[in-house]
Backbone bond lengths (Angstrom), bond angles and torsions (degrees), N, CA, C in turn:
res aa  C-N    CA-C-N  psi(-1)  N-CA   C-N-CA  omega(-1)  CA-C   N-CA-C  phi
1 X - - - 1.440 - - 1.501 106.94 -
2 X 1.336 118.52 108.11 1.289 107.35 -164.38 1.159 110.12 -89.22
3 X 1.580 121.91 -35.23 1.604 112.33 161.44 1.584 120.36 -53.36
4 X 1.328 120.97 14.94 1.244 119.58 152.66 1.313 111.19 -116.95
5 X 1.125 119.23 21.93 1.752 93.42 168.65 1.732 85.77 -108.72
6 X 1.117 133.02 -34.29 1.664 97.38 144.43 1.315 132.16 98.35
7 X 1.173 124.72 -170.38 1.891 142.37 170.13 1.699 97.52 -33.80
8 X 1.818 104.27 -55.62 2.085 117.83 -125.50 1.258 66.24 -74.51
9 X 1.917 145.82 -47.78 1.275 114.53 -153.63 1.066 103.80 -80.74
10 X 1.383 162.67 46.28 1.139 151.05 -174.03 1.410 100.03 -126.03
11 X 1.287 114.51 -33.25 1.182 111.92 -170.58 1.919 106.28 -97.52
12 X 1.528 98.88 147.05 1.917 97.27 -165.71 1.253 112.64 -68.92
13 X 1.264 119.52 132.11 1.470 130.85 159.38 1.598 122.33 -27.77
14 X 1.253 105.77 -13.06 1.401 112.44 178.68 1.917 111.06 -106.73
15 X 1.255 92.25 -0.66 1.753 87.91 161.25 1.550 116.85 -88.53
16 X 0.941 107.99 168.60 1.641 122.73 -159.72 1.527 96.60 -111.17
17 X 1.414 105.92 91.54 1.609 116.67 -179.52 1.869 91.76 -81.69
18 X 1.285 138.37 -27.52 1.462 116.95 -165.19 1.826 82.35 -119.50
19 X 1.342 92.78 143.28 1.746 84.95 164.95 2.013 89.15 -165.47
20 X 2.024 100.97 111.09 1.089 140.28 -173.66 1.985 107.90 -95.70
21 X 1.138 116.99 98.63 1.275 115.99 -177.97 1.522 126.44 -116.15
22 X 1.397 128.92 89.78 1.157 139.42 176.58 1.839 95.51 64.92
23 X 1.111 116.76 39.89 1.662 115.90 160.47 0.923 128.42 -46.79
24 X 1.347 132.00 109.47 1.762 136.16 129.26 1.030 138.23 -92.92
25 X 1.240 111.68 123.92 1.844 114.71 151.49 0.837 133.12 -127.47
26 X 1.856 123.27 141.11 1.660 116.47 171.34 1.612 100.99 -138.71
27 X 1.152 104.74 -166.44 1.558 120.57 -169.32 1.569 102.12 -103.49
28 X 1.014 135.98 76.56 1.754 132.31 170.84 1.500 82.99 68.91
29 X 1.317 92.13 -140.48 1.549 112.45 -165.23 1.945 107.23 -66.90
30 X 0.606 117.36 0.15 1.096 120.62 -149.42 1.739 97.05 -74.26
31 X 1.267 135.90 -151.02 1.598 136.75 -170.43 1.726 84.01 -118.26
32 X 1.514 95.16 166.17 1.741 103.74 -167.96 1.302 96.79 -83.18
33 X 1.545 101.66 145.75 1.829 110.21 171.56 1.368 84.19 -97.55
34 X 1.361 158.46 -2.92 1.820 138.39 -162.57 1.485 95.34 -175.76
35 X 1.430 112.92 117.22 1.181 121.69 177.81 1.369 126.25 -135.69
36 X 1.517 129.94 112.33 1.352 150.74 -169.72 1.632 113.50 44.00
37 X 1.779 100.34 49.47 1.535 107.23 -173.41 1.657 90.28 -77.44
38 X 1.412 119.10 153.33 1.024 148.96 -178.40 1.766 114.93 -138.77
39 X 1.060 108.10 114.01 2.040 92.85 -171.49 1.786 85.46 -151.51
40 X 1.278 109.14 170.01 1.326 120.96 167.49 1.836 98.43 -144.95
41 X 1.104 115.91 143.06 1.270 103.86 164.18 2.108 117.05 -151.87
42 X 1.494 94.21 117.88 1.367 94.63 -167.73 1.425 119.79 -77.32
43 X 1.774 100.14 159.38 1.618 113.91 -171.24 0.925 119.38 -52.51
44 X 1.523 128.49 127.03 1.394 127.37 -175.81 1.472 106.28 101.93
45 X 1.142 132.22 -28.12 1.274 137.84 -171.00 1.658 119.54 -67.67
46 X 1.496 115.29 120.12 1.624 101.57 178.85 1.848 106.69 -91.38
47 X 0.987 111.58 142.58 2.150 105.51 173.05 1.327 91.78 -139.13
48 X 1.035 107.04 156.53 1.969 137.12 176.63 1.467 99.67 -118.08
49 X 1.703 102.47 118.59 1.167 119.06 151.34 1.299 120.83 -100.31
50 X 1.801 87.65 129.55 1.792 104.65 -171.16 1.617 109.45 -114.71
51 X 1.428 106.47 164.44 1.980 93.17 175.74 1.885 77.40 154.22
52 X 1.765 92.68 141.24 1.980 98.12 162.05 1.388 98.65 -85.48
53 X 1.440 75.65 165.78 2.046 93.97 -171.91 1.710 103.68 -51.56
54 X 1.329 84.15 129.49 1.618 103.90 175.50 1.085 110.10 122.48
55 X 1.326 115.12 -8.95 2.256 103.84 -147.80 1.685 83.40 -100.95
56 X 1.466 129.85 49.46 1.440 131.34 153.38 1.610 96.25 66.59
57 X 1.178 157.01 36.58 1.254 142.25 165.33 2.177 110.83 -55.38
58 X 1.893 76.97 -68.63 1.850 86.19 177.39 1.615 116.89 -28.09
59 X 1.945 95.32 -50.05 1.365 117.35 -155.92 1.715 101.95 -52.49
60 X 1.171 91.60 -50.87 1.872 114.17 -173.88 1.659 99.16 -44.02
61 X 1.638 109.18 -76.58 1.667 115.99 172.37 1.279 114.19 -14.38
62 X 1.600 118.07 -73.88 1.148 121.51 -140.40 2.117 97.53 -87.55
63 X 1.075 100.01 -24.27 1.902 109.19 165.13 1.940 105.61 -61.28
64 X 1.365 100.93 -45.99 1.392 98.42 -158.17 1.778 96.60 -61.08
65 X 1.486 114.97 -67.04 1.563 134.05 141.06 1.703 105.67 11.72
66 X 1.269 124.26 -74.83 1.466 140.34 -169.16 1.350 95.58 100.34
67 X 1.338 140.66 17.70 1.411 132.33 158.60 1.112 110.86 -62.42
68 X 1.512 136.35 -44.05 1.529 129.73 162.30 1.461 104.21 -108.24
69 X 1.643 105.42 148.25 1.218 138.31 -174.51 1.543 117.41 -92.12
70 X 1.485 104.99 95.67 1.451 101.31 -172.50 1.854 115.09 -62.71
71 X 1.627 85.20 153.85 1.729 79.31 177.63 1.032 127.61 -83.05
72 X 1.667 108.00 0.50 1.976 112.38 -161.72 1.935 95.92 -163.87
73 X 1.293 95.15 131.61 1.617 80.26 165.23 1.898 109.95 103.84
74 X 1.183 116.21 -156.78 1.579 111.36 -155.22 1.274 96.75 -171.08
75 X 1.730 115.01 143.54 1.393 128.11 177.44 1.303 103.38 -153.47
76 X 1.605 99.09 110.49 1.600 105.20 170.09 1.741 116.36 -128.93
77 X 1.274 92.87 161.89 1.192 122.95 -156.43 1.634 106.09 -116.43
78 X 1.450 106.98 92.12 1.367 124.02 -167.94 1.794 105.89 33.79
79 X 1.652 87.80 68.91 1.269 104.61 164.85 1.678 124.73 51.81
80 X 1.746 96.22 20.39 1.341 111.87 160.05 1.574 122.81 -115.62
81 X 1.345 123.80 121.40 1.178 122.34 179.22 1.357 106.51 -56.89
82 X 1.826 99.03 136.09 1.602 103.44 178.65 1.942 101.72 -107.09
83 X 1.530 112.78 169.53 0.834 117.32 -166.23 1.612 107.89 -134.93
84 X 1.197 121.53 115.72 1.193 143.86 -155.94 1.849 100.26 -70.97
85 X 1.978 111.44 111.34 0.988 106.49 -172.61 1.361 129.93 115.40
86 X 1.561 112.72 -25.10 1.870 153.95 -170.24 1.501 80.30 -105.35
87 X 1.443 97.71 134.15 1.556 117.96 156.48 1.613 109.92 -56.21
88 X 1.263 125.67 155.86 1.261 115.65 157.73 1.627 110.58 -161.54
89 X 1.391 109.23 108.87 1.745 126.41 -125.96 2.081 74.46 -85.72
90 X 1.422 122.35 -49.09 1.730 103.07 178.53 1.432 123.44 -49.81
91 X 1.045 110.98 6.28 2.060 105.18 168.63 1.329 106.67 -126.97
92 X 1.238 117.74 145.63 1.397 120.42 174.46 1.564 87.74 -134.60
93 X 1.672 119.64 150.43 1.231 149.25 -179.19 1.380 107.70 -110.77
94 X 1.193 146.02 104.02 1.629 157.25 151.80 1.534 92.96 -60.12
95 X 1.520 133.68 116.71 1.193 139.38 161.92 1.834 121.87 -71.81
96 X 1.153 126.59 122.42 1.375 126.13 172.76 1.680 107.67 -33.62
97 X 1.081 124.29 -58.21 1.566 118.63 175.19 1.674 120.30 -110.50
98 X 1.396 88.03 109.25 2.050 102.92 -166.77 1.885 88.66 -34.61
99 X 1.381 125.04 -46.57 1.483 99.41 -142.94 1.217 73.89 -91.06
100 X 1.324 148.92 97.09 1.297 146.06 107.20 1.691 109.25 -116.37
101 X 1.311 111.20 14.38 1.741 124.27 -176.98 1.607 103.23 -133.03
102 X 1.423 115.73 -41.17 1.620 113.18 176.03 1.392 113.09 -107.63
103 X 1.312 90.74 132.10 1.971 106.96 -160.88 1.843 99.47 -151.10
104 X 1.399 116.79 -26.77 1.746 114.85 171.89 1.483 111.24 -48.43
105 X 1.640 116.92 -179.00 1.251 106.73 -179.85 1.711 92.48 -99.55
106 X 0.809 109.57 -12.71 2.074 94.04 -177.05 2.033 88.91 -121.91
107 X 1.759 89.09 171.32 1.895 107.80 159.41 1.524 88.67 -57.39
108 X 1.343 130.73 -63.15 1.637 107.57 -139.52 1.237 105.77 -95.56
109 X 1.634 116.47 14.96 1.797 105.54 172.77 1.913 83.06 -104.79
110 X 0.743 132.90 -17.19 1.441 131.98 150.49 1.321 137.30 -31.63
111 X 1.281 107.20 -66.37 1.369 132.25 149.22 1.648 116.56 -44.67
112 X 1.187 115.05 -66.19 1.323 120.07 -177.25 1.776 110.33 -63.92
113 X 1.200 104.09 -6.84 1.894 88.58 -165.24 1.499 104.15 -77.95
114 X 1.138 141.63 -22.87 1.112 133.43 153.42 1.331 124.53 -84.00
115 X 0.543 120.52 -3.47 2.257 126.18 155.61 1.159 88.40 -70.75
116 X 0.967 145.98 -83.03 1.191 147.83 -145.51 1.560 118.64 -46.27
117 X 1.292 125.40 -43.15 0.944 163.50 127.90 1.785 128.23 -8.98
118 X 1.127 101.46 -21.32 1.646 119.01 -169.12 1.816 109.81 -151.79
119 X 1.495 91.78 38.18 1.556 109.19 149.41 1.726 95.72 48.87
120 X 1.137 131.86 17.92 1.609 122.13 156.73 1.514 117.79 -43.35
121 X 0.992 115.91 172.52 1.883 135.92 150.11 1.027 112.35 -64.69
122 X 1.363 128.30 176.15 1.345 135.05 -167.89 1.391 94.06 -94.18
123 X 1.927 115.56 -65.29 1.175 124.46 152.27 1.907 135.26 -14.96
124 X 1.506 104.02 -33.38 1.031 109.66 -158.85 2.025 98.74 -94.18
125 X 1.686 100.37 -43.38 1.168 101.62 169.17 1.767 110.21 -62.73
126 X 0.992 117.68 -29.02 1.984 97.27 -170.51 1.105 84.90 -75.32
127 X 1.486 134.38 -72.96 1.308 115.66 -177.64 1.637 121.55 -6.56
128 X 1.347 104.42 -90.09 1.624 107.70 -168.46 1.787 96.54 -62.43
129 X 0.694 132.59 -7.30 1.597 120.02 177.97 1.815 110.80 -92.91
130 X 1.487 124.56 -28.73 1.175 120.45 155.32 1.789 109.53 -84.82
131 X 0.545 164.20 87.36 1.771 164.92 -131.18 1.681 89.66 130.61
132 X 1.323 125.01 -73.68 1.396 121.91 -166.96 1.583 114.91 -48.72
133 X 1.664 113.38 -38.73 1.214 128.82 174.72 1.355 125.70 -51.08
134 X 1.482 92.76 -64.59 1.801 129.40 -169.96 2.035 87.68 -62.20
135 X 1.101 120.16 -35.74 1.347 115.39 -177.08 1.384 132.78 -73.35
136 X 1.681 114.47 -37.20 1.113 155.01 133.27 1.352 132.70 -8.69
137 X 1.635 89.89 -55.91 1.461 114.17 -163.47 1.837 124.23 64.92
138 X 1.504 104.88 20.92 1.621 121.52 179.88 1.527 92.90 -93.38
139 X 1.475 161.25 7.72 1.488 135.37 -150.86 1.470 104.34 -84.31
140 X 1.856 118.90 -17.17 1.209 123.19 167.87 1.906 113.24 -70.33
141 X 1.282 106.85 5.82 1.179 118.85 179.69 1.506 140.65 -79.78
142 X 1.939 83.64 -43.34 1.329 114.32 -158.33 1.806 121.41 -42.16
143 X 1.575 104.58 -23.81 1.981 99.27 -171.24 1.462 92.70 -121.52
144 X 1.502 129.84 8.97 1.478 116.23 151.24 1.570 117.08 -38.46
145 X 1.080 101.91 177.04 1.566 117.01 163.58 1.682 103.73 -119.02
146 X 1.272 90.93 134.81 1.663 99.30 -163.62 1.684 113.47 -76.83
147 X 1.540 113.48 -22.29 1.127 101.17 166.50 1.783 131.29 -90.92
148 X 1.057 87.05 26.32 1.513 97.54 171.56 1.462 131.14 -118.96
149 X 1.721 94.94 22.21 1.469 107.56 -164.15 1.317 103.92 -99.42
150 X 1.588 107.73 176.92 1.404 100.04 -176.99 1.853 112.22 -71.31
151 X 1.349 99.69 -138.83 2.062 84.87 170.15 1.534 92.05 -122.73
152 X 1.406 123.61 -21.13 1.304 107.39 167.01 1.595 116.01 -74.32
153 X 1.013 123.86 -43.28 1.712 107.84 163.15 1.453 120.75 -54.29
154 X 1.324 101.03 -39.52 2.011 98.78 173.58 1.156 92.53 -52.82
155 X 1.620 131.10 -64.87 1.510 103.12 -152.50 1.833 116.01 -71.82
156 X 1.074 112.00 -23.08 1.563 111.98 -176.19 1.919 94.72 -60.33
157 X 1.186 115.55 -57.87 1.101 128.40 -177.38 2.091 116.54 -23.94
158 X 1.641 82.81 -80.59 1.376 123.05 162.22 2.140 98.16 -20.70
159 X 1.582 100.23 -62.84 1.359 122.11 -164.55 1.546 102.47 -54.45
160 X 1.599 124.06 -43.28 1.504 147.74 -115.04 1.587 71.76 -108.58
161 X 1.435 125.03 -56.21 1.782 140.08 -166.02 1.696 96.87 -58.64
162 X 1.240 119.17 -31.93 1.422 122.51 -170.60 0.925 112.67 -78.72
163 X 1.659 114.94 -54.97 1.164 102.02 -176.42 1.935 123.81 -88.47
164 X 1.025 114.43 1.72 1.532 106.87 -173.91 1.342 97.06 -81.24
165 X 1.546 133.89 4.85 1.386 118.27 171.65 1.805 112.59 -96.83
166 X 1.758 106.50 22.21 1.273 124.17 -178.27 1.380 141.09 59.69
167 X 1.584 96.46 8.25 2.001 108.41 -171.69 1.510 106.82 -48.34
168 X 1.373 80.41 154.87 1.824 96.46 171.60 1.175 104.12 -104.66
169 X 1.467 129.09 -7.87 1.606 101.24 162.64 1.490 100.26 -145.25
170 X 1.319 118.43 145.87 1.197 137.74 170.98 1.353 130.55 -137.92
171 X 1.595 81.64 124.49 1.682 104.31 172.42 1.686 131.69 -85.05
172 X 1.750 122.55 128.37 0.980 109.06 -141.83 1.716 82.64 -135.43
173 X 1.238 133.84 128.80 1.344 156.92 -120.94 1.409 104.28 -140.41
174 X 1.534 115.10 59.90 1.911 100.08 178.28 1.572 109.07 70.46
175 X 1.478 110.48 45.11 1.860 121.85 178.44 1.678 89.52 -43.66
176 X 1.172 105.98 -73.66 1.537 102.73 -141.52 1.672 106.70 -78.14
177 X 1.177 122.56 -5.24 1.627 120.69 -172.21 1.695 105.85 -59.97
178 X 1.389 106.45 137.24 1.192 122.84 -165.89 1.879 119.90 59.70
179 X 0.991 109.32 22.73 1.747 120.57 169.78 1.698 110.16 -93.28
180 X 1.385 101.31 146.58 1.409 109.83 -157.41 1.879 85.43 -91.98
181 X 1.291 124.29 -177.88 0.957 116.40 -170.14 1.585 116.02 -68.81
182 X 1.606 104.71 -29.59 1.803 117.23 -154.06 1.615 90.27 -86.48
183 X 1.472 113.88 -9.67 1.538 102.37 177.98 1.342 105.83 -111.04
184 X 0.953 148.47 -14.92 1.421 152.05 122.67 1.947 130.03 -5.92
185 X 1.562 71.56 -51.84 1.419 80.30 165.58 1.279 135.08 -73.93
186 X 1.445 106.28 -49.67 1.347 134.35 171.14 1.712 103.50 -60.91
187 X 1.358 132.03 -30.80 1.445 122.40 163.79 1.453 122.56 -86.16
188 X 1.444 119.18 -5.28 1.616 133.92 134.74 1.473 111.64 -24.05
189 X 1.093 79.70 -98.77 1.868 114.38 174.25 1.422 115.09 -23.67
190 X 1.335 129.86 -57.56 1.378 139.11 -168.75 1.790 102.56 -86.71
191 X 1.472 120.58 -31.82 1.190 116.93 166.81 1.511 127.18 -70.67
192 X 1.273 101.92 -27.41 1.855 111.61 178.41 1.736 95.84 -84.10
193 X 0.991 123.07 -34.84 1.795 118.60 168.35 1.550 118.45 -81.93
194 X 1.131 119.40 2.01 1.505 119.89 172.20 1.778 116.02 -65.29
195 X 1.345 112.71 169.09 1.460 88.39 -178.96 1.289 79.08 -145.81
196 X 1.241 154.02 -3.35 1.369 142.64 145.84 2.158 117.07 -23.33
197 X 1.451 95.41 155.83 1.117 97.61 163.94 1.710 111.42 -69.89
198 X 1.190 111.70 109.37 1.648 102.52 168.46 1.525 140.57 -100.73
199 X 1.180 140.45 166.71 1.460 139.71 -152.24 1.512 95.92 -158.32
200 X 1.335 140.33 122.66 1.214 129.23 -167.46 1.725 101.30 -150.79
201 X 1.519 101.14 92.28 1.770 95.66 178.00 1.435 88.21 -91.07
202 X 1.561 92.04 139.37 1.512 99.73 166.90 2.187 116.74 -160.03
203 X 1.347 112.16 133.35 1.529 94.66 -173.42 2.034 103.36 -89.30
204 X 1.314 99.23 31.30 1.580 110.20 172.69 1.723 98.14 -108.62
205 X 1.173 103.63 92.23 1.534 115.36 -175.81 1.564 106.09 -71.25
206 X 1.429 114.26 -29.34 1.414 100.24 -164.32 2.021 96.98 -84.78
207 X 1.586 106.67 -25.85 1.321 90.38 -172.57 2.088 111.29 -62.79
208 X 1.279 94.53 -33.01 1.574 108.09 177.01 1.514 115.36 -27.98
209 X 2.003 78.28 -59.09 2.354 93.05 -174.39 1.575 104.28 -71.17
210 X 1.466 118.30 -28.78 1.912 106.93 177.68 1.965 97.09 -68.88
211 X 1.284 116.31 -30.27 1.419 98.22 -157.68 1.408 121.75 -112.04
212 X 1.718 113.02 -9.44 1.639 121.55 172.99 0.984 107.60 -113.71
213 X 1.708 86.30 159.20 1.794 112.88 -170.11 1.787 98.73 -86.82
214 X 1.689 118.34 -28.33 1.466 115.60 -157.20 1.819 76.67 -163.68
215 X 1.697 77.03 152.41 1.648 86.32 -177.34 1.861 98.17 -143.74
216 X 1.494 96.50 157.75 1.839 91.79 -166.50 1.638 94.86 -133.52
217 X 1.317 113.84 136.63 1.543 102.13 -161.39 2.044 88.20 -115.43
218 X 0.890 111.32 137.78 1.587 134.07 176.57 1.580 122.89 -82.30
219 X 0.991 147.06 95.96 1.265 128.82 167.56 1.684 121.71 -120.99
220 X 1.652 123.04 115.60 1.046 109.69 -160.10 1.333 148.28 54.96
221 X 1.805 92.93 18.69 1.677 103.75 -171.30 1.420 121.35 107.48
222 X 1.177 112.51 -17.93 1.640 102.00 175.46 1.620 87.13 -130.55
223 X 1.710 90.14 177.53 1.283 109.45 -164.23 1.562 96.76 -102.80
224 X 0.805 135.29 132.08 1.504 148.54 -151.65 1.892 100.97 -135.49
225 X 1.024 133.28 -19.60 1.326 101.23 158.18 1.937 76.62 178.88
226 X 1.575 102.86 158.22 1.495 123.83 174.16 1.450 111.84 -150.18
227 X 1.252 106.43 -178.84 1.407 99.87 -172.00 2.067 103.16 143.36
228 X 1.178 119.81 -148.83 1.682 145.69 -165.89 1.472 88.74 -89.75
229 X 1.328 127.15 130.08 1.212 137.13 -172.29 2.267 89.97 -66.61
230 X 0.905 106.07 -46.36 1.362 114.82 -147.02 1.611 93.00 -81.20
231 X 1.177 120.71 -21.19 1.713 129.60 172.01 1.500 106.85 -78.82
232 X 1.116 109.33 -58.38 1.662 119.85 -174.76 1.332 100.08 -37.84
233 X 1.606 110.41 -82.01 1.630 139.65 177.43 1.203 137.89 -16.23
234 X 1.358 77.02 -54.11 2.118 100.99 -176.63 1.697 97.69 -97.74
235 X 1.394 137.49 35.88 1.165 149.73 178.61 2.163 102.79 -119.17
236 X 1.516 106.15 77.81 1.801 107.15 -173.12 1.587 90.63 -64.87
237 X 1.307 127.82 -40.76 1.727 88.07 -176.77 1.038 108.12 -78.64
238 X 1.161 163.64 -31.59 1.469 151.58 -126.43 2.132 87.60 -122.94
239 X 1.074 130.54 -15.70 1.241 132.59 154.33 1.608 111.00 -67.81
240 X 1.538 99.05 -67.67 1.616 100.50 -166.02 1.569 96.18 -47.34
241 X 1.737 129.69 -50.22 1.509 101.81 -139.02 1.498 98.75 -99.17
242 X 1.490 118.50 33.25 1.472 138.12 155.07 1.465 118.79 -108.78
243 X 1.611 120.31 26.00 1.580 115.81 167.98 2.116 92.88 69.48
244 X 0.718 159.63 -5.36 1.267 161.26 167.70 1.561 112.97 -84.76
245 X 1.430 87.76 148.91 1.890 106.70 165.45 1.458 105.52 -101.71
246 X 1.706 100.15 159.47 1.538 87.78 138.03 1.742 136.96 -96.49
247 X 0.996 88.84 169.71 1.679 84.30 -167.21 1.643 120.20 -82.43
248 X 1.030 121.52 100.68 1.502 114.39 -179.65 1.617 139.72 37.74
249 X 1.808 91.80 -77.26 1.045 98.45 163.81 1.472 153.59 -98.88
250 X 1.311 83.92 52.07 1.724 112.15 -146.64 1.768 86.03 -140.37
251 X 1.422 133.70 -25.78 1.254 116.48 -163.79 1.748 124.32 -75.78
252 X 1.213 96.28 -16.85 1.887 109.69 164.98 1.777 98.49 -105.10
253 X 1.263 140.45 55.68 1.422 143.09 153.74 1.312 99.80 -87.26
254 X 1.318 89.20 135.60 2.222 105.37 165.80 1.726 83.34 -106.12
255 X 1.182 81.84 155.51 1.850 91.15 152.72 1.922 109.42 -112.14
């Protein structure tokens, strides 16, 4: 869909589409889920977020988002402060489980429920709603009922809803969990051809090394080491004493 590849390329790879400043968050009193993260991450740029359950990945998403309200610290969005709670139409969020995003009775009232939403044309929504498809590769989709799909079409689907609202960066939440292998692949494929700013937590390490440029590893809230997916990875202590393996094809890596 080429009217979606869009605004993000226009703007240089050397601007700072993520910009993370002394971040915190926790729950009331509770112990910090994200503590004095600091990250920048430029336009155009794909990174894999890694960390075992707990080490705040979600937490991070849904802060970066402004769905949660950090307690300390600053998150902007090509060098605009965002505001926790405010729509903010340049990020789109891919959810770990499609049916917590598809709930219409078809893919394309799916698609459309957020067009709808942001005062478009009628014209303007089919537009971006065939573009979202045609991009996808769901347009054989479009008058299904979405909960009857497989989970690899939910997630392309799920993907298709994200992007027709045109973000320049998107965050993508455990893509491949519960994908059979042949759709796995196929969400490979469409992620290494994306041209969005991307963000990709995932505990599928090897899809990370086919699909990021830089990867940032999480533990307990801070960021504990980043760098070359294939440097990070193929590092067994600095994996092991982060709850992590290495990944397969990473276990004969030199650096």
């Amino acid at each position: 869909m080429n009217d979606l590849v869009r605004t993000a390329n226009l703007l240089s790879l050397k601007n700072k589409a993520i910009s993370l400043n002394n971040l915190c968050f926790s729950y009331g009193e509770e112990r910090a889920i994200l503590t004095d993260i600091n990250l920048e991450i430029a336009s155009g740029e794909t990174v894999g977020l890694i960390g075992a359950n707990g080490a705040g990945k979600t937490s991070l998403f849904l802060t970066i988002c402004g769905i949660l309200k950090p307690t300390y610290g600053e998150v902007k969005l090509f060098d605009r402060p965002i505001k926790a709670g405010q729509f903010n139409p340049e990020i789109g969020l891919v959810f770990q489980n499609p049916d917590d995003q598809l709930f219409c009775p078809t893919v394309r009232d799916d698609i459309a429920f957020g067009l709808e939403n942001i005062e478009l044309s009628p014209e303007e929504i089919e537009t971006r709603i065939n573009a979202a498809l045609s991009l996808t590769g769901v347009t054989h989709l479009a008058e299904r009922v979405s909960h009857q799909l497989s989970g690899g079409e939910k997630c392309m689907v799920a993907i298709a809803a994200v992007l027709a609202m045109l973000p320049q960066i998107v965050l993508y939440d455990e893509p491949s969990a519960n994908l059979d292998l042949r759709a796995r692949r196929r969400l490979i494929k469409f992620l290494q051809s994306s041209h969005e700013t991307t963000v990709v937590s995932s505990h599928d390490l090897e899809l990370i090394i086919e699909v990021c440029d830089r990867v940032i590893m999480l533990n307990q809230g801070r960021i504990v080491a980043e760098g070359k997916p294939q440097e990070i990875m193929s590092n067994a202590g600095l994996m092991e004493a982060n709850g992590l393996e290495v990944p397969h094809s990473l276990t004969h890596y030199h650096q």
